[in-house]
VOGU-3710 file (C-alpha; in Angstrom, 3 decimals, decimal comma):
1> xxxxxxxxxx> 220,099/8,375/200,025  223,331/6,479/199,105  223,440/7,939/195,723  222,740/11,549/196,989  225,704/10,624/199,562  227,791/9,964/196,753  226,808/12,988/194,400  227,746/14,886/197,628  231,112/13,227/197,925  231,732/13,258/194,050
11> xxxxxxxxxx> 231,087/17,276/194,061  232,839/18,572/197,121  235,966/16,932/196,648  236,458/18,776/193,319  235,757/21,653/195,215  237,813/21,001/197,960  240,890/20,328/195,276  240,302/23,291/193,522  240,394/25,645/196,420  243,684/23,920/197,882
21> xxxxxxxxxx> 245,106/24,671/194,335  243,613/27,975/193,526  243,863/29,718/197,046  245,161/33,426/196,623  248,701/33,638/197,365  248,163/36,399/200,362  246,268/33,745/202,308  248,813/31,062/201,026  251,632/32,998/202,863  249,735/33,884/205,633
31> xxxxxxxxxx> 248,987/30,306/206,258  252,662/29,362/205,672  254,092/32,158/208,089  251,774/30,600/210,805  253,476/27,042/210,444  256,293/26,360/213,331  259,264/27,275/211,398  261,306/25,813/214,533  263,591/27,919/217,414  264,943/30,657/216,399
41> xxxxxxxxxx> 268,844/31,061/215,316  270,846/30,669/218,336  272,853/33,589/219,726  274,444/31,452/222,384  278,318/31,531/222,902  280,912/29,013/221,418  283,003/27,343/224,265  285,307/30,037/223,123  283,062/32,956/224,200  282,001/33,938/220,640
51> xxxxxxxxxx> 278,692/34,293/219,404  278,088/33,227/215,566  278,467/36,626/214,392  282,102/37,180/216,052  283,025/33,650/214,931  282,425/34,539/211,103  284,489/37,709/211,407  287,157/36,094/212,741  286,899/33,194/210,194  286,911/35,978/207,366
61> xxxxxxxxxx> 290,050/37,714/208,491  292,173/34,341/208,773  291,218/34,027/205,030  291,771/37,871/204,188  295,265/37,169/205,670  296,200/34,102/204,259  294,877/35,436/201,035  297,894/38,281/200,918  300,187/36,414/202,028  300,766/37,264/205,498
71> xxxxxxxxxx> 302,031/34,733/208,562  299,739/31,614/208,917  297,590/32,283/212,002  294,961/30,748/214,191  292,782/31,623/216,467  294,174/32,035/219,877  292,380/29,949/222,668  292,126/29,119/226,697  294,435/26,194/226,335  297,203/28,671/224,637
81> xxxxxxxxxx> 297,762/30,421/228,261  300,156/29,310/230,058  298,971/27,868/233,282  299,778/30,602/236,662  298,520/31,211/240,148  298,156/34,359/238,805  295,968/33,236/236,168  294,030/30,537/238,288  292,858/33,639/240,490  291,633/35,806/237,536
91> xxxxxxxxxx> 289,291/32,612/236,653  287,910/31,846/239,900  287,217/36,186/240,140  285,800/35,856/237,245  283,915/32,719/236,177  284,031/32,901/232,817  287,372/33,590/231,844  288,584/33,634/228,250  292,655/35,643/228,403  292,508/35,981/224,722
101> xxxxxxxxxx> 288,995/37,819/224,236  287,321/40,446/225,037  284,458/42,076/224,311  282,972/45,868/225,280  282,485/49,177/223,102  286,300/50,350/222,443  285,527/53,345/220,238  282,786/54,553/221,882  279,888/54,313/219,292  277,361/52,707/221,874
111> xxxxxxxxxx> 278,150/49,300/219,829  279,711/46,004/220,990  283,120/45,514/219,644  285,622/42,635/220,801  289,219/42,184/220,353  291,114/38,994/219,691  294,507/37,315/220,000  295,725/35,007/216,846  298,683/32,861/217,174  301,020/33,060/214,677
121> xxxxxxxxxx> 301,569/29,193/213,612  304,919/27,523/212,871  306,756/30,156/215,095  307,505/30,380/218,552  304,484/31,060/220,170  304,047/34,537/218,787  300,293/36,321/219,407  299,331/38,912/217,437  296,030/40,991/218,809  293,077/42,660/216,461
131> xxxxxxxxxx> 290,045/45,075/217,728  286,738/43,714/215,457  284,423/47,053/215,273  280,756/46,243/215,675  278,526/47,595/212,483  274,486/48,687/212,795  274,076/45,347/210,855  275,266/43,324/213,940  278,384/42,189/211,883  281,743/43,786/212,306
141> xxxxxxxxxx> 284,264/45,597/210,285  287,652/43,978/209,107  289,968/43,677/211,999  292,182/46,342/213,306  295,286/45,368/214,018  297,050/46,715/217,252  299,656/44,612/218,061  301,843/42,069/216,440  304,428/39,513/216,953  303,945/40,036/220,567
151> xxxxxxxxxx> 304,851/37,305/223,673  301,531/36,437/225,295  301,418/32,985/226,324  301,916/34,008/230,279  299,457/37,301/229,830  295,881/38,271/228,904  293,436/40,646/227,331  291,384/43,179/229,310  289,412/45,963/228,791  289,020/48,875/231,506
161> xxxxxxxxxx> 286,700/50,971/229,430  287,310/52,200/226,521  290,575/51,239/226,852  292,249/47,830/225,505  295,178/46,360/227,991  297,577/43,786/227,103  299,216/42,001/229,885  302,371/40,339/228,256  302,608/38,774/231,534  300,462/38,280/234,850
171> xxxxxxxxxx> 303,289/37,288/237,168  304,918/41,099/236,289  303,358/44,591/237,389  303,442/45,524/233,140  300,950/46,714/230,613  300,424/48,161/227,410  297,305/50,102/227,210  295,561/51,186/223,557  292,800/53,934/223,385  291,145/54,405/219,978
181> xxxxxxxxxx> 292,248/57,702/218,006  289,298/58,642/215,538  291,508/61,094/214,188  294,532/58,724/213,481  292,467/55,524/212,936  294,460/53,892/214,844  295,097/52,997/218,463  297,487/54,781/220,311  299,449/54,309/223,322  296,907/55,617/226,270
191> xxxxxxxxxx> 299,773/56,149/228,875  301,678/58,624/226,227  300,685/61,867/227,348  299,771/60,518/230,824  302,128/61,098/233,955  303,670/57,661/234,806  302,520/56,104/237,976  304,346/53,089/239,317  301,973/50,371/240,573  303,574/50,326/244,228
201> xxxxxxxxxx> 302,883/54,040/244,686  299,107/53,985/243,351  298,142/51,318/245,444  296,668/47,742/244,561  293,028/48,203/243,536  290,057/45,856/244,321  288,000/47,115/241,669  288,317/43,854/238,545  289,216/44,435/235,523  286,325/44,282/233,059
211> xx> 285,548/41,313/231,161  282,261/40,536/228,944
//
């Protein structure tokens, strides 16, 4: 019995081996696609308000720019606004409150875009602002740039729509609102063809701006 034990032993652990070795790649990848490969890639926010994806657009078009040439710039972020009452009441109405992004579907392709502020370094605290389209692939196109050189420090970014509103400053009753122009490429002054309405005669409204 111990030397049929052993013949056992001696022959199935060749065979064993051998299938380990020789196992047909479809059932090798089958078995390797059913290992834990661990959690998925997280799509969860950066303190800024980014996900990964917005973060590596942005990164890319700080290099683009330094790459030409152009003023040395960094990301704008919540400790770059200037503290306000005004300012203290949009983040307890809102939550979440980043002044220098925004994020919401700007030229009206059913895809997210966002737009961000960039300080200009080595100057006096000048912003400039950029629109990031959203692509099918989830990534975005270079930036678009719609304003530059700009005083922000005491303002914000909001978007009511389709439309992009800077808010040089949230102690004034003053904005600059940008639509997208297909036609132009560009983004154009929303108010320009629009009767002028002073804030005091339309009325205060109750209805927040949007922020995503």
């Amino acid at each position: 019995m111990k030397n049929l034990g052993r013949l056992l032993v001696a022959f199935l652990v060749p065979l064993v081996v051998a299938a380990i070795v020789f196992l047909p790649p479809v059932g090798r990848r089958k078995w390797e696609r059913a290992r834990p490969t661990g959690a998925a890639p997280s799509r969860e926010r950066d303190p800024s308000g980014r996900t990964a994806a917005e973060s590596r657009a942005v990164a890319s078009a700080l290099a683009a720019a330094s790459a030409i040439g152009g003023p040395a710039l960094r990301v704008a972020e919540d400790d770059d606004a200037a503290p306000s009452d005004e300012r203290s009441d949009l983040a307890d109405l809102y939550g979440t409150y980043h002044p220098y992004f925004v994020r919401g579907d700007l030229d009206g392709d059913g895809r997210i875009d966002f737009a961000q502020a960039f300080v200009e370094t080595g100057s006096r605290g000048w912003f400039h602002v950029a629109v990031f389209f959203g692509k099918a692939d989830g990534g975005f196109e270079p930036p678009t740039w719609v304003e530059r050189s700009v005083s922000l420090a005491a303002g914000d970014l909001s978007l009511e729509r389709t439309i992009l509103t800077i808010v040089p400053d949230l102690a004034l009753d003053q904005a600059r609102r940008y639509r997208w122009d297909p036609a132009e490429s560009r983004f154009v002054d929303a108010d320009a063809d629009a009767p002028r309405i002073d804030v005091e005669d339309a009325g205060a409204s109750d209805t927040p701006r949007l922020r995503i």
